[in-house]
N, C-alpha and C positions, 0 to 999 in steps of 0.2 A: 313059645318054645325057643330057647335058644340054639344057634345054628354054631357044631360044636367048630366048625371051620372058617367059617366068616361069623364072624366078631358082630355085631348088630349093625353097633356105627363104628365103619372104620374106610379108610381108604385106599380100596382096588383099582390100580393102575399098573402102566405101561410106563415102565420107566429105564432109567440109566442110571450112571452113575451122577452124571451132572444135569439129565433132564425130566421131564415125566411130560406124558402126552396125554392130551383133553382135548374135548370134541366139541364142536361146533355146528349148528346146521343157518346155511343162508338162503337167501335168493341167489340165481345164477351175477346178477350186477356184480354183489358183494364179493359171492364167491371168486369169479373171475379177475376182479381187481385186484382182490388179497395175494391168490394164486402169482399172477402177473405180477407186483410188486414184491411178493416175498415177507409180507407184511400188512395189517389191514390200512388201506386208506378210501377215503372215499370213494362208495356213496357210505364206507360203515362211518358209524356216528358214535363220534367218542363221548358225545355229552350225555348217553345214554346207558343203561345198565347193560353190561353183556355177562351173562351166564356160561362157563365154562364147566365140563362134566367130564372125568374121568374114566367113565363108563361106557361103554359100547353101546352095549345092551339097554341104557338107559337112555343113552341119544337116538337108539332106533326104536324105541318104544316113543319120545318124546314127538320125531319128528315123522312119524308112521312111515320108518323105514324109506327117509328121502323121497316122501309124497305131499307132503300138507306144505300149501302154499307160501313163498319164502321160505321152505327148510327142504327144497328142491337139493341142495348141494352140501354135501355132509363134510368138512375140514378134520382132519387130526391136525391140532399145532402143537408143535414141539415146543414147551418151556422151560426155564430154568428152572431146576429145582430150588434155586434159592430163593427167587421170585415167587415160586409156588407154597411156599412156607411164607414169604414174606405177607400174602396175601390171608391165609388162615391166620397169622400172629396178628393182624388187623383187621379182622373180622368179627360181626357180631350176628348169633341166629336171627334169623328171619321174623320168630316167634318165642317169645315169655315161654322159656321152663325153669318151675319151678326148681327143679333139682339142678339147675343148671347155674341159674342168676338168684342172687342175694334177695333180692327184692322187683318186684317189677318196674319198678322208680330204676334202679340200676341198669336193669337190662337198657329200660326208654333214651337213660343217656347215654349208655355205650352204644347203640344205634344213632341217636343223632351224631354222635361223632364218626363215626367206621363208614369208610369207604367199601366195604365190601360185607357182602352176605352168605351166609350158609343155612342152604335147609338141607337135610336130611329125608332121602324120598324110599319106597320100598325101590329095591331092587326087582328087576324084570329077565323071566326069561325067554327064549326065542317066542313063544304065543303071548309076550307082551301083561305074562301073568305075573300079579305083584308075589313076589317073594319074603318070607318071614325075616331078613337083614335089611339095611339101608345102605343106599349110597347118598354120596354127598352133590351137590351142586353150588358153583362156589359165584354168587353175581359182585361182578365190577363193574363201581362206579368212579367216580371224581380223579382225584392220585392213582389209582389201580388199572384203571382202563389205560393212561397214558403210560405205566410201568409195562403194562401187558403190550401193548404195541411199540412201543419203542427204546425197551430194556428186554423185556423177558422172550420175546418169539424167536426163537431159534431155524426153525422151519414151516411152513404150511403145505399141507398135501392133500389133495381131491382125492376122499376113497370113498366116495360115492357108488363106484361101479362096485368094491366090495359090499357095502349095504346091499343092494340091489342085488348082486346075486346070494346071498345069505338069504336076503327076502324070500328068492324064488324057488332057492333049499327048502325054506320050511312049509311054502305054500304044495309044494310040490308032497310033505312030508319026510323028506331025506333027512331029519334032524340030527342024524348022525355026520352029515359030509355037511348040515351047516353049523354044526359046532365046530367043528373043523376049522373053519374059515373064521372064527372068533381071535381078536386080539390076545394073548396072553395078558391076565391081569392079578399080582400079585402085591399081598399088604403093601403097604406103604408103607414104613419107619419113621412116622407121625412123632415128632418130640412132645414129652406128653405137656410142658408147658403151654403148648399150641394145641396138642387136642384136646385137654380136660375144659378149658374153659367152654369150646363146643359140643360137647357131650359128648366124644366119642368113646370106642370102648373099646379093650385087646380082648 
């Protein structure tokens, strides 16, 4: 059934006019270095894929709400939006669809070249229940990781303490005062040369 307000696959964020905000979850190491630099640097590890998610609701479903081991410390980073398109124009899915790629041979080699991945997950909400749309999760590697840290990061901010009291909204059942405390997150203005080739949809 389609969701006549959210689009299946499309991308709900927190944006500006020149940035959009994605979310992160680390260990307190990571976290606090980032913090304290303004920037990630060691112990994060560039030579390694980092997953960025525009979704709230889907980092506190991913990271059980700033509990599960290393995903202790929840980051919003502010990026550029140019940087943030630049990485979907250079992107290839995660996974072969057919309605998506020409052939599977096609798909295989625009994956060995692309630095960067996108899958498409259900969307979740506060009971971490899957919902009938998808959001996106965007992984950087090779070129993309080093643009993302040392071109695109605008800001980092610890809103861990919001996760954790949203947590303790819904645990409590208050689900009205913990929607409340939810990001505002509004389509995205996806150019469709950048979303068609990932499946997305208006």
């Amino acid at each position: 059934m389609k969701d006549q307000e959210n689009p299946y696959r499309a991308v709900r964020a927190r944006y500006s006019e020149s940035t959009i905000t994605v979310y992160q979850a680390y260990s307190p190491a990571i976290a606090e270095a980032a913090l304290a630099a303004g920037k990630f640097v060691p112990p994060f590890k560039r030579e390694r894929m980092t997953w960025i998610k525009p979704s709230f609701l889907w980092m506190a479903y991913r990271c059980g709400w700033a509990t599960k081991p290393d995903q202790e410390r929840v980051l919003a980073v502010e990026i550029t939006r140019e940087g943030f398109e630049w990485a979907l124009e250079h992107a290839c899915l995660s996974h072969y669809e057919p309605d998506v790629h020409g052939s599977r041979e096609e798909w295989a080699a625009a994956k060995r070249v692309s630095p960067v991945r996108v899958q498409w997950d259900p969307e979740r909400d506060l009971h971490h229940r899957p919902l009938n749309y998808r959001s996106v999760q965007i992984g950087l590697g090779g070129v993309a990781v080093d643009r993302y840290v040392d071109d695109w990061t605008a800001s980092i901010e610890d809103i861990t303490p919001l996760m954790r009291k949203t947590a303790e909204l819904v645990a409590a059942g208050n689900l009205e005062a913990a929607g409340a405390t939810l990001p505002t997150e509004r389509s995205y203005p996806l150019p469709e040369h950048i979303g068609r080739p990932l499946g997305a949809t208006s």
